[in-house]
C-alpha positions, 0 to 999 in steps of 0.5 A, spaced: 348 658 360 343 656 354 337 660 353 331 658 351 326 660 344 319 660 346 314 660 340 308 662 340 303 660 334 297 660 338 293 666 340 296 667 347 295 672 353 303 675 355 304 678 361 309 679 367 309 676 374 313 677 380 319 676 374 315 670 370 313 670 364 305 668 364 303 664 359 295 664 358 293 661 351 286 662 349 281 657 350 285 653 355 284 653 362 292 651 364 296 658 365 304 656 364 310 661 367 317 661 365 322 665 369 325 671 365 333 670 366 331 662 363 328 666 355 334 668 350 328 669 344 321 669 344 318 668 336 311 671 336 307 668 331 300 668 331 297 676 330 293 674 336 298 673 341 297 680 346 303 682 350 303 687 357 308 693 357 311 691 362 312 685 360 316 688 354 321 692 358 323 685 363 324 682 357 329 688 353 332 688 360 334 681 360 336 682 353 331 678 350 331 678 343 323 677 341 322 676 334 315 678 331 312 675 324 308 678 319 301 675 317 305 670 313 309 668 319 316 670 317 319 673 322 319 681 320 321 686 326 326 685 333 325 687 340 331 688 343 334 693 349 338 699 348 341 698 354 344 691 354 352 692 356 353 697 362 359 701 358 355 702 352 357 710 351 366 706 351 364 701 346 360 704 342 366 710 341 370 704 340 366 702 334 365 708 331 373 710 331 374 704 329 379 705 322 377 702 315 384 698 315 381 695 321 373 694 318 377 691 312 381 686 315 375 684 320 372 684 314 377 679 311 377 674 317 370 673 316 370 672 309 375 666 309 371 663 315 365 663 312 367 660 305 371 655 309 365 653 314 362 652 307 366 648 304 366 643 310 359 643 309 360 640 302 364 635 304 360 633 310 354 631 306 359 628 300 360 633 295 366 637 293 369 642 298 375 643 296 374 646 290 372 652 294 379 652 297 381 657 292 377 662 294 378 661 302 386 661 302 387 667 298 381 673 301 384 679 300 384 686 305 375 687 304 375 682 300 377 686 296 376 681 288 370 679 292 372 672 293 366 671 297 361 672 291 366 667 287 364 661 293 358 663 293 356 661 286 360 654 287 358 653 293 350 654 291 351 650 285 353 643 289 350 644 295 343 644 292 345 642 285 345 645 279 339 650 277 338 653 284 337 660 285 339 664 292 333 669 293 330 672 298 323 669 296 322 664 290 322 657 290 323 653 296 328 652 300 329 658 300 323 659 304 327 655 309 334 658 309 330 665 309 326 663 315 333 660 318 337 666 316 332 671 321 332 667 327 340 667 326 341 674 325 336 675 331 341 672 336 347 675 333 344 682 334 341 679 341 349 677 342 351 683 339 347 688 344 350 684 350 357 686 349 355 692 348 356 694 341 351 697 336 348 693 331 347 699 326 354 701 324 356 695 320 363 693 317 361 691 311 354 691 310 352 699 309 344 699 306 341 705 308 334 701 310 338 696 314 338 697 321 342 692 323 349 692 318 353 689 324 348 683 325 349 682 318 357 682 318 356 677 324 353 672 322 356 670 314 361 665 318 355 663 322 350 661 315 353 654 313 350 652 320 342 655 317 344 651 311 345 644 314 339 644 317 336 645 312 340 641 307 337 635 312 330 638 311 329 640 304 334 634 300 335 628 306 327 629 308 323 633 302 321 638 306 319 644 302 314 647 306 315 652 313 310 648 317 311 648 325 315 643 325 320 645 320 320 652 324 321 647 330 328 645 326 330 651 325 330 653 331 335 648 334 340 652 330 341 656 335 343 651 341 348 647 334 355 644 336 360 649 334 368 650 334 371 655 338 378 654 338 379 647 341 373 647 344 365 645 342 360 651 344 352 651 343 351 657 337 349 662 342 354 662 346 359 661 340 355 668 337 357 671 344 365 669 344 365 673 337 362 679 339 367 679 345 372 679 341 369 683 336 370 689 341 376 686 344 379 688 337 375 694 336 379 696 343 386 694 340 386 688 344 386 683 339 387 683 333 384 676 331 376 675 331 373 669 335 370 665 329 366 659 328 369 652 326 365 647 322 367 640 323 
């Protein structure tokens, strides 16, 4: 089932009733409710947007990934349940105990997805992908010659043409794709969670201030996704700046057709076969991770 993203951009009052989440926005005299189990995400915007307890905990129950941004309306920090998988305790010893030769394979495996999706990608909007060919066919155990950083640099090159800088901040898009990437890496650690894994202990990603290495592993094969809507947006429309209705389109990420084998799944369902498998290998069950097709 798909869940929805609610976004909050106006002053509200949230509250919990009888499992619904009730919607009171300031200056109106309508109060709106959604039923709890129907929510996946919920993007807290506006810094006058007030939240009950209660409320707070239904949605970490019903591993509600809520998203709050900063005063300059980028997403910042996550809610999210520490109880969203009832085997927690067995998955977790999995996690940790899992070998380096097994982190450096999985590692492998995502980096030759995600190259591969963007090479699909340039190809999609006309331009060159497979010179990116190379680099996806010959991924070493833990990308251990850095193929993924080789891709990069083309891929970046030809995507936005020449002269664009990937960056945290500066010029747009990169306003956009940071904006994207957030929304993303929220629903693989809601996905992560929900299978029972914890997002802090990473495979490659290992920053000392990053709390959700895992998340950020996950989600490389999953970018070129962010990075479509965002061609569309910034080269086919000029948009260059982060308004409601860019934020709108990013969004829509989150419910994109992808591949998963021989079948078309929305993302956040897609996000949810990968993390499954993810523990299935963690397990000894499979060796292959479940991983995202662009076409």
């Amino acid at each position: 089932m798909i869940k929805q993203t609610l976004m909050f951009t106006k002053p509200a009052s949230l509250s919990l009733k009888d499992q619904q989440l009730v919607i009171d926005v300031k200056d109106s005299d309508q109060i709106v409710t959604r039923p709890i189990e129907d929510i996946g995400f919920v993007v807290v915007e506006n810094q006058m947007v007030r939240m009950t307890v209660p409320l707070l905990n239904a949605l970490a129950d019903n591993n509600v990934s809520v998203i709050f941004c900063d005063n300059k309306e980028m997403p910042r920090s996550m809610l999210m349940s520490l109880e969203g998988n009832t085997t927690l305790q067995e998955s977790y010893r999995y996690q940790i105990d899992a070998s380096e030769p097994t982190k450096k394979r999985l590692w492998k495996q995502i980096v030759e997805s995600k190259i591969r999706n963007q090479a699909a990608l340039l190809s999609r909007v006309g331009k060159d992908g497979e010179q990116l060919k190379p680099y996806y066919m010959n991924v070493k155990s833990g990308d251990s010659d850095n193929r993924e950083g080789g891709a990069a640099r083309i891929y970046w090159g030809k995507l936005f043409e020449k002269g664009f800088q990937r960056e945290r901040v500066g010029d747009a898009p990169n306003n956009l794709l940071n904006y994207g990437y957030a929304i993303l890496r929220a629903a693989v650690a809601r996905a992560l969670v929900g299978s029972g894994l914890f997002p802090a202990f990473g495979l490659f990603h290992r920053n000392r201030y990053n709390a959700y290495p895992l998340a950020d592993d996950v989600m490389e094969p999953y970018r070129p996704f962010v990075d479509e809507i965002v061609y569309r947006l910034y080269i086919d429309r000029d948009v260059e700046e982060l308004d409601k209705a860019s934020k709108a389109e990013l969004l829509k990420v989150l419910t994109a057709d992808v591949v998963m084998g021989k079948n078309l799944r929305p993302l956040q369902i897609a996000l949810s076969m990968t993390t499954a498998s993810l523990l299935k290998v963690f397990k000894g069950e499979e060796s292959k991770l479940a991983l995202p097709t662009f076409v």
